[in-house]
N, C-alpha and C positions, 0 to 999 in steps of 0.2 A: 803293638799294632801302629805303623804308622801313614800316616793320611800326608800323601803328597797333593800337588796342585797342577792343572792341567796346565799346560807350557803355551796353550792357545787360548783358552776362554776361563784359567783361572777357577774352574770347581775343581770339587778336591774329586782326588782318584783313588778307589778303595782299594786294598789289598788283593790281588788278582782277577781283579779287571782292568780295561783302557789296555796300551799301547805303546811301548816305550823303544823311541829309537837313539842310537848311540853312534854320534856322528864320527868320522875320523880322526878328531883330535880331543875323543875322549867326552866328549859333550853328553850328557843325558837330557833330551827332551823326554817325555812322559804327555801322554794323550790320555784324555777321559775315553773319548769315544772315534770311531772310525769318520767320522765328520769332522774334527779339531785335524785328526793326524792328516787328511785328504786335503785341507787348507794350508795346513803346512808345509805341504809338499807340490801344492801349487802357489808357494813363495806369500802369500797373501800376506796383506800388514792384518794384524787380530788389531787394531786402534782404528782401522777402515772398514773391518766387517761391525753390523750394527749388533748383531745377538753378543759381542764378546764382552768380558768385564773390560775390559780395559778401552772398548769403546762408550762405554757407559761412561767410565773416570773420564775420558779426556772431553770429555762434551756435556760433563757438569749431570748427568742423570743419579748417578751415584757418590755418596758421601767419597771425600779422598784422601784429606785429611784429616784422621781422629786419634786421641789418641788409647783409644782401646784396639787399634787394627796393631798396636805394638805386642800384646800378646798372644797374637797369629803368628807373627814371626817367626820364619825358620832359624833355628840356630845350629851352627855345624858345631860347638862349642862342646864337650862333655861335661859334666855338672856332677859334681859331687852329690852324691844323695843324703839328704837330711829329711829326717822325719817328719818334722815340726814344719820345716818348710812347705813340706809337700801339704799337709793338712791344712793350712792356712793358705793354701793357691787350689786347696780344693774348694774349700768355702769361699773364694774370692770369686771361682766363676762363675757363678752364677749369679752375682751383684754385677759383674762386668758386664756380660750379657744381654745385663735387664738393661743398662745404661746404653750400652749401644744401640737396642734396639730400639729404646725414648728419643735416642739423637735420633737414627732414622727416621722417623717416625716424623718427627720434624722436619728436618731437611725436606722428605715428600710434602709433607703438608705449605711447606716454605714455597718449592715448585710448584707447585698447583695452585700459589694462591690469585695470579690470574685466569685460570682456567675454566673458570665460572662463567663470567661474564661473557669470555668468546666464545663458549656453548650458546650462553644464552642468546646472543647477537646471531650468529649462525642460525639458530633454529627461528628466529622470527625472519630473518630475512627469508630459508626454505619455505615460511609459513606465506608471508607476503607472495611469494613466487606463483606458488601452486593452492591458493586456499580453494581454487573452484576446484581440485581434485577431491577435496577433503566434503566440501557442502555447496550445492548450486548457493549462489550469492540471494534468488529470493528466499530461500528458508535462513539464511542468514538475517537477511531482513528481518523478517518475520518471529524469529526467537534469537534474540542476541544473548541467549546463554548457553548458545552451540557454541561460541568464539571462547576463545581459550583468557584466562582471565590476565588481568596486568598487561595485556598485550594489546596493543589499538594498531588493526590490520584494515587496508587500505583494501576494499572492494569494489572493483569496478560492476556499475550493471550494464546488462545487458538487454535493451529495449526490444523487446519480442512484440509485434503487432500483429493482434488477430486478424486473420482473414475475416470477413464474414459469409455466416451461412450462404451457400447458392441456393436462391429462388426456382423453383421448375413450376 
């Protein structure tokens, strides 16, 4: 059984599904889905559309260079079969696996390691913005362990003056 790769977004294409067109000078492209082949054929770069793998590699979202992406590799090469070989690349992949998946695992964690902070910044500036949405400013007053903690938000008040009763 063999697992091709989509010619636009790069997952792989299973045995009798996707879409496979063959250009005039012999060319195989191969499509997962009727969305990759429909982009294809409105010329689109797959490095410009944002869902494709290869707009992930070129704009650093995804690992690019590893070197466990070397036995993915298609080979057009025929290989002799040896037993022993095969049994010792069948126990390798699953140690390969695990190691690629510890890199990635990294590499996100590596991206995301500013990602904290400008949530955090974000959401106190929304807080600052709109806190009378959230609690009129006197009950804020009034119990300051409505306000969210670690955060010092800036409330204006708002001088309300009673009328007084009318006399008859």
């Amino acid at each position: 059984m063999r697992l091709e790769k989509c010619w636009f977004c790069s997952s792989t294409v299973y045995p009798g599904h996707g879409i496979q067109f063959v250009r005039n000078d012999a060319k195989i492209f191969r499509f997962c889905r009727s969305k990759c082949h429909k982009n294809f054929k409105m010329k689109r770069n797959p490095r410009k559309v944002k869902w494709t793998k290869a707009y992930r590699r070129v704009h650093g979202k995804d690992m690019t260079q590893d070197s466990t992406f070397e036995f993915e590799r298609k080979r057009n090469r025929p290989e002799r079969y040896d037993r022993n070989l095969a049994e010792s690349v069948l126990k390798a992949i699953p140690k390969i696996d695990k190691i690629r998946v510890t890199r990635e695992e990294r590499h996100h964690k590596n991206r995301m390691k500013g990602n904290k902070e400008k949530l955090l910044k974000e959401a106190v500036k929304e807080l600052e913005q709109g806190i009378s949405l959230v609690k009129a400013p006197s009950v804020l007053q009034q119990d300051p362990s409505l306000t969210l903690p670690k955060i010092k938000v800036k409330v204006s008040q708002q001088q309300s003056e009673e009328t007084p009763a009318m006399e008859e």
